[in-house]
C-alpha positions, 0 to 999 in steps of 0.5 A, a space after each residue: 508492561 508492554 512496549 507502545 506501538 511502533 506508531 500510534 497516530 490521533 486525530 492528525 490534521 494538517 492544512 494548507 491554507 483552505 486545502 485539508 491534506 491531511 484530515 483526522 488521520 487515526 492509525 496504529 502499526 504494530 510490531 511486525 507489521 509491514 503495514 501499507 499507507 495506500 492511496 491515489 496521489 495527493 491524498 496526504 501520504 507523503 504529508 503524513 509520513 513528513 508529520 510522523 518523522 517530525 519534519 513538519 508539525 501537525 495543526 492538530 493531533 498527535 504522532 508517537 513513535 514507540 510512545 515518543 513525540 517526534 516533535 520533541 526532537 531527535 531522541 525520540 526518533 531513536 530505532 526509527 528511520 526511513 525517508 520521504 519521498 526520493 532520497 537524497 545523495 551527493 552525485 559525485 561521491 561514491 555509494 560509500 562515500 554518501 553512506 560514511 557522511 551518513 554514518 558520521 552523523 548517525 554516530 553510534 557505530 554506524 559507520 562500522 555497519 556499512 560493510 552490512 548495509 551494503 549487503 543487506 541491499 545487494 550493492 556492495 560491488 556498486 558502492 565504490 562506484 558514484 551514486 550520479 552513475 546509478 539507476 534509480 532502483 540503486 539510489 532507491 535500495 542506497 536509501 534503504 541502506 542509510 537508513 539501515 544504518 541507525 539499526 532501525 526497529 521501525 522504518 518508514 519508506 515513501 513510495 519506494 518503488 515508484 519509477 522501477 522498472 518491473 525487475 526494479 519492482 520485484 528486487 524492491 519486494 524482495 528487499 521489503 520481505 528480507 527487512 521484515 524477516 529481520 524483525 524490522 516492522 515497516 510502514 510502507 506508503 504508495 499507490 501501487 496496488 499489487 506492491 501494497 497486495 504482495 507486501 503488507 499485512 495490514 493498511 490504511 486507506 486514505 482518501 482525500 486526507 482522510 483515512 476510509 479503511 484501517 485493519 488487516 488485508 485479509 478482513 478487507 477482503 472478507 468484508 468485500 465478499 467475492 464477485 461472479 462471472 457469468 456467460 451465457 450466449 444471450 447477454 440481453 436475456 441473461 441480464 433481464 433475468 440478473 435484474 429480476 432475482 433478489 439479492 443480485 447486484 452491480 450487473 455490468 458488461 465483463 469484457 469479451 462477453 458475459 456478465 459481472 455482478 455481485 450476489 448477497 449469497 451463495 443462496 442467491 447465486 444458486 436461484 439465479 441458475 435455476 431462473 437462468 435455465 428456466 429462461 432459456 438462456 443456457 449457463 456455460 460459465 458462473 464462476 466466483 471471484 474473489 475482490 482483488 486489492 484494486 476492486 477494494 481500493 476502488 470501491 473505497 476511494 471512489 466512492 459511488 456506485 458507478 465507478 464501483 461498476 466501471 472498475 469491476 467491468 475493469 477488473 474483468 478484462 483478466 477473465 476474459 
C-alpha cells in the first residue's frame, strides 16, 4: 500500500471572531514536491502553516501529515518539521549552543547530527559564534538547521526568505534546492513571487483564506495562455483596429510605447496583422509573451478586469 501524502488538507477553516483567516482550504503536497503556499500578506498562510504543525486547532476541517492528525500530538509530527514565521533563538548562546538545546529535546541522535546540519547550512565556521551577532539570513539558515535536526522527510518553511537582502535571497534558493535534492519534500509559503517562480513545482494560491488555484506551475501557465507586444508608430489607429478584431482583448497602454493585449489564438493574431497593414498603420514590433507567476498571480487574487490591465501594463515595463 502506498504511503499518504506528506500533507492532505480538507475543508480547514478557522476564524477570529467575525474575520474567516482561513476559509475551506483544501490541498495536497506530494512526495517531492517543493510545493509553493502563495499570497499577498494576510491571506492565511502563516495561520494555516500554524494548523498543519498542530499549533493551534482548526474550526472546522482536517490536516494530515503523512496520514496522521497533528492535533493527536507529537508523534504524529514524527519526519516532520519547519518553523512559522522567524525562528526563534537565545542571543547570547552560540549557534551551536542554540542547536545542542534543540537536540536534547529532539532526542533520537540529534545532537550527533549537528556537525551535519551546520554543513548543510553553510554556517559551521559561524556556529561557534552568538546567534545576537548574526544577520538575518544566518538566523533564517539556523532555523533551517534545527529543523533538520529531526531528519525530516517533510519541512514546512514560513516565509523564509523574507527581509534578505538579494544575495541572502539567492543563498536561501540554493539551500531549498539542495534540501530537495536530498529527497526532503518541502512546503514553502510566502509572497515573493520570483522565490516561489524559481523553487516550486507545484502551488496553491490563496486569496483572502481561500484557496483560488491549486496544480502544477506549468498548467498555470498554459492555462493563462501568453500576452503579445505590439508597436506600431500610431497608438491611436492601432488600438481602433485591436478594438475592432474578434477574439483580441485586455488592450492596454505598454510602457515606452505600443500596446499590450491578450488574443484567443494564433489565428486571431494573425488577422490582427493583416488589418493592421491594411489600416495603414505600419507593424515594427508583434511579439508573444508568455504570462509570468506575477501576471497570474494578479489575475488570480485581484480579481477583476481591471486591475488584470493595470498589472499587465506593469509587467510590460521589462519590454520596454
Amino acid at each position: 500500500m502506498p504511503e499518504a501524502a506528506p500533507i492532505e488538507v480538507r475543508g480547514l477553516l478557522k476564524r477570529y471572531g467575525k474575520l474567516t483567516a482561513v476559509d475551506r482550504v483544501d490541498l495536497t503536497v506530494e512526495h517531492g514536491d517543493v510545493f509553493g503556499y502563495l499570497g499577498p500578506n494576510g491571506a492565511g498562510k502563516t495561520t494555516s502553516l500554524r494548523m498543519m504543525l498542530g499549533l493551534i486547532r482548526p474550526d472546522a476541517g482536517s490536516v494530515r501529515l503523512f496520514g496522521r492528525d497533528p492535533q493527536l500530538g507529537v508523534a504524529a509530527l514524527e519526519g516532520v518539521a519547519g518553523f512559522v514565521e522567524a525562528p526563534a533563538f537565545y542571543p547570547y548562546l552560540s549557534g551551536r549552543e542554540n542547536l545542542r538545546l534543540c537536540a536534547a529535546l529532539d532526542g533520537d541522535g540529534a545532537a550527533s547530527r549537528i556537525d551535519e546540519v551546520l554543513d548543510v547550512v553553510e554556517m559551521r565556521d559561524r556556529g561557534k559564534d552568538r546567534v545576537g551577532g548574526y544577520s538575518h539570513g544566518m538566523r533564517q539558515r539556523l532555523g533551517i538547521a534545527a529543523a533538520l535536526l529531526r531528519h525530516p522527510r517533510l519541512l514546512l518553511l514560513d516565509e523564509p526568505a523574507t527581509g534578505l537582502d538579494p544575495g541572502g535571497m539567492r543563498d536561501m534558493r540554493e539551500l531549498i534546492r539542495d534540501l530537495a535534492e536530498r529527497g526532503i519534500t518541502v512546503l514553502l509559503s510566502s509572497h515573493l513571487l520570483v522565490e516561489v517562480e524559481e523553487l516550486c513545482n507545484r502551488v496553491a494560491i490563496v486569496r483572502r483564506g481561500g484557496v483560488v488555484y491549486e496544480g502544477a506551475l506549468a498548467e498555470l501557465r498554459e492555462r493563462a495562455g501568453v500576452s503579445y507586444r505590439l508597436r506600431t508608430g500610431e497608438d491611436e489607429r492601432a488600438r481602433r483596429v485591436c478594438a475592432a478584431q474578434p477574439g483580441i482583448e485586455d488592450v492596454c497602454e505598454a510602457p515606452g510605447g505600443g500596446l499590450l493585449f491578450r488574443a484567443a489564438g494564433e489565428g486571431a493574431v494573425g488577422e490582427l496583422s493583416l488589418a493592421l497593414a491594411e489600416s495603414g498603420a505600419p507593424v515594427l514590433e508583434l511579439s508573444p509573451r508568455q504570462a509570468s507567476l506575477e501576471d497570474l498571480f494578479f489575475q488570480l487574487t485581484e480579481g477583476d478586469g481591471r486591475a488584470r490591465k493595470e498589472r499587465m501594463a506593469a509587467a510590460a515595463e521589462e519590454l520596454a
